[in-house]
N, C-alpha and C positions, 0 to 999 in steps of 0.2 A: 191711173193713180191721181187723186184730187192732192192738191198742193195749195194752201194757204197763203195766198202771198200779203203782206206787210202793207199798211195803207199806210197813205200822206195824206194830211189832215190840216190845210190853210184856215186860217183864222183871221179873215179881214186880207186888205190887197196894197197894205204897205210892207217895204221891203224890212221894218221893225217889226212887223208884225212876229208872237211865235208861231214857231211850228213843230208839230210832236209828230216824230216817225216813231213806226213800231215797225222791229223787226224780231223774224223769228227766232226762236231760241235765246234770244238777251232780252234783259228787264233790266227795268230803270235802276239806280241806286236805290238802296234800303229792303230791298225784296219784296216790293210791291209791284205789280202791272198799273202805268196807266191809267188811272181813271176806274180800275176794276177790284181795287185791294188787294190782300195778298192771296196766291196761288192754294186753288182747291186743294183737297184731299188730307190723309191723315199725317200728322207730324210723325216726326222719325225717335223712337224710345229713348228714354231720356240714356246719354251718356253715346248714342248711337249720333255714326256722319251720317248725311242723307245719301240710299242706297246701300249704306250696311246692313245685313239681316241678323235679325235680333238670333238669339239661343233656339227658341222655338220655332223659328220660320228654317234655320239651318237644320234643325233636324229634321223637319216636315219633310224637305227636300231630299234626305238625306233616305228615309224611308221610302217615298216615292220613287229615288233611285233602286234602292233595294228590293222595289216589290217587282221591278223590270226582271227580273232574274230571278222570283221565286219558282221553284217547279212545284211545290207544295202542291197537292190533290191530285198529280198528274202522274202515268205511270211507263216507264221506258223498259227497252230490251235495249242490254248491249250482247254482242257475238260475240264471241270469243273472248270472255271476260273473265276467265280464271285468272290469268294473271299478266301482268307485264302492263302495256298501255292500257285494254281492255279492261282490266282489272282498276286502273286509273279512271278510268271513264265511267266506270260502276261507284267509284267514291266520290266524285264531282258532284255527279246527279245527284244520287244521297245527300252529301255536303246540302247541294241547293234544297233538298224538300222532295227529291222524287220517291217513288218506288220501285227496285228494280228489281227485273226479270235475266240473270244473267243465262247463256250457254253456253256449251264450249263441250268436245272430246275429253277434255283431261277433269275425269270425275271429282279427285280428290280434292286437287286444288280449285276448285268449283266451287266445293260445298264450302271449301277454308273463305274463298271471297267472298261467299254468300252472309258467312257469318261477320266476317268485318264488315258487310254493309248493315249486316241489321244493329251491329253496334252505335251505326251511325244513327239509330233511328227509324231507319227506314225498313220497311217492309222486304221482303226478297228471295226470291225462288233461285232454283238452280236446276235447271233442265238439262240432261245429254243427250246434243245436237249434232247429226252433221249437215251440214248447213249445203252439204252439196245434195242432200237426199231432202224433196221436197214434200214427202210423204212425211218426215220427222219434222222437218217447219212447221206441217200446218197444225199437227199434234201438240206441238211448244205455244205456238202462237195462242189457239185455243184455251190450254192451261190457263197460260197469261192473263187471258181476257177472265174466266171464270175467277182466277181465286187473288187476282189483286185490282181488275178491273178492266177498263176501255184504254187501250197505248193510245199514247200521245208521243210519244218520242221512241224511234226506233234509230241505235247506232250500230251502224252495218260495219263493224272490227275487225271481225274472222279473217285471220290469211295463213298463209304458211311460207316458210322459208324461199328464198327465190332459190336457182338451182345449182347456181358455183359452179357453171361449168361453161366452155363455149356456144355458142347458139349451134354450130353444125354435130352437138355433141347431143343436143339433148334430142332425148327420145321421143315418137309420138304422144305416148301416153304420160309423162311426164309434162310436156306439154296441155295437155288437158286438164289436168289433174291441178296443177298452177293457175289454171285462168279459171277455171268451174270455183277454186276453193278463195281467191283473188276477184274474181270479177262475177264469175255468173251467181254465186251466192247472196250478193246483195241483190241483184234482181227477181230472184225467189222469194228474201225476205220482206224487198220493198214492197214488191206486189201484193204477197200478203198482208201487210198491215195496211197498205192503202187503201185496197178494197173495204177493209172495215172501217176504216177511216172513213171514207167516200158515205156508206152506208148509211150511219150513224152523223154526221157532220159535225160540223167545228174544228175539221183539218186536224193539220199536226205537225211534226217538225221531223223528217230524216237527215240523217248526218250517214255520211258515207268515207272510211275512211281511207286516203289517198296515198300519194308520198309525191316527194320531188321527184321518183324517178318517171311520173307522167310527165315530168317536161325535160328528164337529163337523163341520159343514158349513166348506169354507176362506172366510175369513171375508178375499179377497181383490175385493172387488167390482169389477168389472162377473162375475168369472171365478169362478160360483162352484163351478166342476170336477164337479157332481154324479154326473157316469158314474161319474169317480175315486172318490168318498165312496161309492155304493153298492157298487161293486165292493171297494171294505176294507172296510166294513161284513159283506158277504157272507163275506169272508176270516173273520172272526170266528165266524161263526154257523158256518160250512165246521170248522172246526176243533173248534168245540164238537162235533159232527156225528160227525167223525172222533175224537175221543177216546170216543163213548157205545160207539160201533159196533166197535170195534176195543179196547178196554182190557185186553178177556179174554183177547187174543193176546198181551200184556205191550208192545201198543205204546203211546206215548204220544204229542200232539197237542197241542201249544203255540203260540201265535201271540207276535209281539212288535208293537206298534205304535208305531212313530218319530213324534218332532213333528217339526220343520223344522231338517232336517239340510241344511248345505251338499252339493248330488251334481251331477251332471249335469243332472236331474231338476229338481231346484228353481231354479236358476241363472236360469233365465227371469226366475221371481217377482222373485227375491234380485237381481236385475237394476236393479230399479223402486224406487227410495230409499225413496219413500213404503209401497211394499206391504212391503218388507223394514223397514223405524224400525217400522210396526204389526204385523209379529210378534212382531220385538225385544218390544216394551213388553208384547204382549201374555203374552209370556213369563217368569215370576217371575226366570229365571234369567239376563234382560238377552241373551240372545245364543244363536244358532243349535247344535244339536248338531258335535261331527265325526266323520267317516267314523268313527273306531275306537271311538266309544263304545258302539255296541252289541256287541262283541266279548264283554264280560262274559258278557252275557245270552244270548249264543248258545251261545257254550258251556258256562254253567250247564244251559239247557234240551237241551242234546245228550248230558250226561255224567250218571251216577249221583248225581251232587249234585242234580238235584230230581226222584229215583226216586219220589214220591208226589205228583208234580204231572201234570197233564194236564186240559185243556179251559180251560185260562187262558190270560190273554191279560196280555203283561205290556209297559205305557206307558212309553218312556224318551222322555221330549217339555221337559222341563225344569224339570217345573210347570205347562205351557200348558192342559191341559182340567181344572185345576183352579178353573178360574176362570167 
């Protein structure tokens, strides 16, 4: 780094004589430099301090923030986007300008979300997926691409209930069935889209969705869900995984992890006064997420606002695994 230093400047060799120091960042009185006049550059708008930004420079600003998080021309899949978060994550993207492609098992309430996204504007299919059958992926995926375009952002949502039971209780197949519909299906999904991704270039953006209980066993006893904790656990390392592998194609690989959001999902728990008052408390922020609070974070990690993020995993729980 080059550094300017201040000169001293003698004038004759009596100790009457003057002498003009210049140092950096201070000017003489009156706001002249020196021997140089006054300080280049354009004056500050009348009625304005110097370094306030006039009306038009704040907005300028204000849109170039905006355009960080447009999805405008770009087109996404969420799983399991009938309803609940899923279905939150389908109105975000909309919200910002995307186009979405939802699927999910539950027909009805499918085509219901499809139609509040196109409310929003936005374009919107509704495919029935099971996302553990990857013969149905690649048929959805396809769809996608013919009749709204090239994905750019796929959010891997799809899970199902953990199992409410002990871990020496639960069965083989039940076992399976929790991690294929939890964990092994975002690797089905992500494959497929990345590959087209990869193909085609200009990357892309997957969001893989997590929970705290990849870092906290639920802490609901007799039930303490462990198929569910390992299979988000696994979400996270998956992710990490897919950001090593995939970055040089400019896609990125982000996970979000939810505490205890009221959904369909939780409602069991949230049911049980006692198991719900010991989240509450155990929660610095007194009380349960809702559905649209991950809405932020979805489409932060979807849009060019976090163009140098990838293999993170980002907690909106309230404060809970802080503790």
């Amino acid at each position: 780094m080059n550094v300017r230093r201040g000169s001293v400047q003698m004038e004759g060799r009596c100790g009457a004589c003057p002498r003009s120091q210049e140092t950096p960042g201070r000017e003489p009185p009156g706001g002249e430099r020196a021997g140089r006049g006054p300080r280049e550059g354009p004056a500050p708008a009348a009625g304005l301090r110097v370094g306030e930004k006039s009306s038009g420079e704040t907005r300028a600003r204000e849109l170039a923030i905006g355009k960080l998080f447009d999805l405008r021309g770009r087109v996404a899949i969420v799983t399991g986007g009938a309803r609940g978060l899923g279905r939150e994550h389908a109105f975000a993207l909309a919200e910002a300008g995307a186009d979405v492609a939802i699927c999910d098992i539950l027909e009805s309430e499918g085509e219901r979300t499809r139609r509040e996204v196109e409310e929003h504007g936005a374009r919107a299919i509704f495919g029935r997926v099971d996302v553990t059958a990857p013969p149905e992926i690649d048929r959805f995926v396809a769809r996608v691409e013919e009749e709204l375009g090239p994905i750019k952002i796929l959010v891997n949502n799809a899970a199902r209930p953990s199992e409410g039971c002990a871990l020496e209780e639960v069965d083989d197949d039940l076992w399976r069935a929790i991690v294929d519909t939890n964990l092994s299906s975002a690797f089905y999904f992500g494959k497929r889209v990345a590959r087209r991704m990869i193909e085609r270039g200009g990357g892309g953006s997957i969001i893989n969705i997590a929970s705290i209980n990849a870092f906290v066993v639920s802490n609901i006893f007799p039930r303490h869900n462990v198929t569910y904790c390992v299979a988000k656990a696994g979400i996270v390392q998956l992710t990490k995984g897919m950001a090593a592998e995939w970055a040089r194609y400019g896609i990125r690989a982000n996970a979000i992890a939810p505490g205890y959001i009221l959904t369909e999902q939780t409602a069991a728990s949230a049911a049980n006064p006692e198991i719900y008052a010991r989240n509450v408390e155990n929660t610095p922020m007194k009380r349960y997420g809702r559905l649209d609070e991950l809405k932020g974070a979805i489409v932060y990690l979807a849009s060019d606002a976090s163009s140098f993020m990838t293999g993170a995993t980002i907690v909106v729980d309230g404060g809970y695994t802080i503790w």
